[in-house]
Every structure is written in C-alpha cells, then in structure tokens.
N, C-alpha and C positions, 0 to 999 in steps of 0.2 A: 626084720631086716630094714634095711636105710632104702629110699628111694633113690636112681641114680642120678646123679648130676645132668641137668641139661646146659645147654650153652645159646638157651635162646632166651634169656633174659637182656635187657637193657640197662643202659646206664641210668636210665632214672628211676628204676627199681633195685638199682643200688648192686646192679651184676654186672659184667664184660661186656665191651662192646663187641655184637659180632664178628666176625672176620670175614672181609670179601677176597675174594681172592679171583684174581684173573683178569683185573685191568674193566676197562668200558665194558657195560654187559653189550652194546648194539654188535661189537666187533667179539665176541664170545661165538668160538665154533658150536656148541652145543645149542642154541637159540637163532644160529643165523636159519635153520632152514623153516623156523615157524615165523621169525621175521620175513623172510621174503613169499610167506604162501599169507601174511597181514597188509604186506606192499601190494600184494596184485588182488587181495582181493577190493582194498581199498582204491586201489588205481582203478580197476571196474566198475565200481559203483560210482566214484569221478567221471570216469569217462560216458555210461551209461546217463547219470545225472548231467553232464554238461550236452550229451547227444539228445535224448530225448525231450528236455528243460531248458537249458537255459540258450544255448543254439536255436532253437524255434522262436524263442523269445526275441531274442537280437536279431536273427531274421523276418521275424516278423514286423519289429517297429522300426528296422530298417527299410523294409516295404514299406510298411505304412508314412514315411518320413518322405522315402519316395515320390509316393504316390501323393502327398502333399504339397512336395515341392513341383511337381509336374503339375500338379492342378492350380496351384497358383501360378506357373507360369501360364496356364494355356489364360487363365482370368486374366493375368496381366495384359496379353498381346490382346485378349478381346478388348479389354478397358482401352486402351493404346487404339485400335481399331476404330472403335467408337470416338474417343478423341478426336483422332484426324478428321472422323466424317464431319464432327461435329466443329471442328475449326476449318473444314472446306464448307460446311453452310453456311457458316460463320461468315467468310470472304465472301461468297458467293451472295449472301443478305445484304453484305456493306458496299461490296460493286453496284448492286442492284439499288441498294440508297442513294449510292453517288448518282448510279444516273439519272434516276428519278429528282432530285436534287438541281441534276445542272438543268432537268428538260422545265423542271418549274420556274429555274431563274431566267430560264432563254426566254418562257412564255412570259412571266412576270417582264421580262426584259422590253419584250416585243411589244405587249401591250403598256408599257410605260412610254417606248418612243411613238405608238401611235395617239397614245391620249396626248402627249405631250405635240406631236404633229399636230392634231385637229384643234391645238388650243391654240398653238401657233396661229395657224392659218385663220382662226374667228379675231385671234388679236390682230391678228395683219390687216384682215377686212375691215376690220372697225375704225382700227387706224388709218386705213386709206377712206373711208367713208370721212371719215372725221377731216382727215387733211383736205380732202376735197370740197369739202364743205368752208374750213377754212379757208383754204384757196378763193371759191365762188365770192364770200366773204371778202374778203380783201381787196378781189378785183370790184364789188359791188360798191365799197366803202373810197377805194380810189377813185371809182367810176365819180362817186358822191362828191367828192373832194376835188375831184379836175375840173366837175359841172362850176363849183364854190369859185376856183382858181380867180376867175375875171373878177366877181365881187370882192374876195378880199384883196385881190391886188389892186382895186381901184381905194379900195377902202386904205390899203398900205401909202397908195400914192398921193391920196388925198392928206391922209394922219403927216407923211413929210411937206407934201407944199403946204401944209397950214404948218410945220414946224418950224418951215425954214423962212416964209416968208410973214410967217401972222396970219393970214388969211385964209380962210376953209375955201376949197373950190365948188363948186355946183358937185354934187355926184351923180347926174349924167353927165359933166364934161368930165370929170375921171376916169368913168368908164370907157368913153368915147378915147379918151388919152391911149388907156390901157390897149382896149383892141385898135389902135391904130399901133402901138409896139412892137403887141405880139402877131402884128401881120394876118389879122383878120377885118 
C-alpha cells in the first residue's frame, strides 16, 4: 500500500506551502487564554524583578546621592564658617597692625620732635655764646679803636696841614689841635 499524503512539506522541499488560516495568530481565540496566563505570568516576574531589584537599587543610590549631597552641604557651610572666622582674624590682625603702626609712628614721631628740640636748643646756646662773644669782641675792638681815635686823628690832621701847606707840624701840636676840637 502507498503511504498517505502529508501536507506538511515545504516549498523548498519542493511541496505546498502550508496553509494558515485565521488571520494574526496574537488575536486567534483558541491561544488567547494561554496567551494572557504568558502576560501575567511574565508581568509577575517584571513586577517581582522590578520590586525586589531594581526598586532597591534606585532607592538605594538615591539615598546614597542624598546623603552625599547633604554631607557636602553640611562641609560646605563648615568650610564657609571657617572662612569667615578666618577673614574676622584676618581684620582683627590688620586693625591690630594699623594701630600698632600708628603708635610706633606717633613714638618715632615724638622722639624725632624731641631730638630735634634738644638740638635746637644746643644750636641756639652755642649761637648765643658765640654772638656774645662776638658782641664782647666788638665792643673790645671799638673800645681799641676810640682809645686810637686822637692818634689818628691827630695824625689825619697833621698828613692835611703838611698837604696843604708843605710843612709837617710838631705831633704834640696836632694832638693838642685835635683835643682842643674834640672838646677835651
């Protein structure tokens, strides 16, 4: 006897192509009810996988990002803290230089008007020794010179009448001339 005909050969075996019949298998009544018991079971193990995995996961390095970002703040406002203290010692050193500054210029100051004072006053004494000395001098040197007056005035008087007449006079009668002029 012949064996029967199948119909499950292919075109590249040189036989018919199948026949499908019924349109999209998804939308086929006879497979929708092990299609949707493959949706839920698939959708559970999703949901199971995203609840126990991957959920934790994103919560977790959501914390952890958190807790990063909070701890860099709290270091920043420390850093910040620090800062200030450190530009109020800052002020607080450079005031302190200032017046430390002005109290050594006032002393430097002070002790330049009094060096300058005590030099003062040694030039002024010296200069008044000096002046006075000159003065004493002066009066001593006129003293010298008023003593001289009758001699050279007799001598003056004598040099004209030998000019004007030729003749030298005695110089006791000159002198004698003179202080009978000058009313002595």
């Amino acid at each position: 006897m012949a064996a029967p005909a199948t119909t499950t050969g292919t075109t590249a075996h040189g036989g018919a192509a199948p026949a499908h019949g019924g349109g999209f298998p998804p939308f086929q009544g006879e497979t929708f009810a092990s299609q949707l018991l493959w949706l839920a079971i698939t959708f559970g193990f999703l949901y199971w996988l995203a609840a126990k995995v991957i959920v934790p996961r994103l919560g977790g390095i959501l914390e952890d990002r958190a807790n990063k970002i909070g701890n860099d703040l709290d270091e920043a406002a420390a850093m910040k803290a620090k800062a200030e203290e450190a530009g109020q010692a800052y002020e607080k050193s450079l005031a302190e230089a200032r017046a430390k500054s002005q109290a050594i210029a006032q002393e430097t100051r002070e002790k330049v008007n009094a060096d300058s004072a005590a030099r003062r006053k040694t030039v002024e004494a010296d200069l008044s020794a000096k002046l006075a000395d000159a003065e004493a001098k002066i009066v001593a040197t006129k003293t010298e010179a008023m003593s001289h007056v009758d001699a050279i005035a007799a001598d003056a008087a004598g040099a004209i009448v030998s000019h004007l007449t030729g003749t030298a006079p005695a110089p006791a009668d000159a002198a004698k001339a003179v202080k009978t002029a000058l009313g002595g």
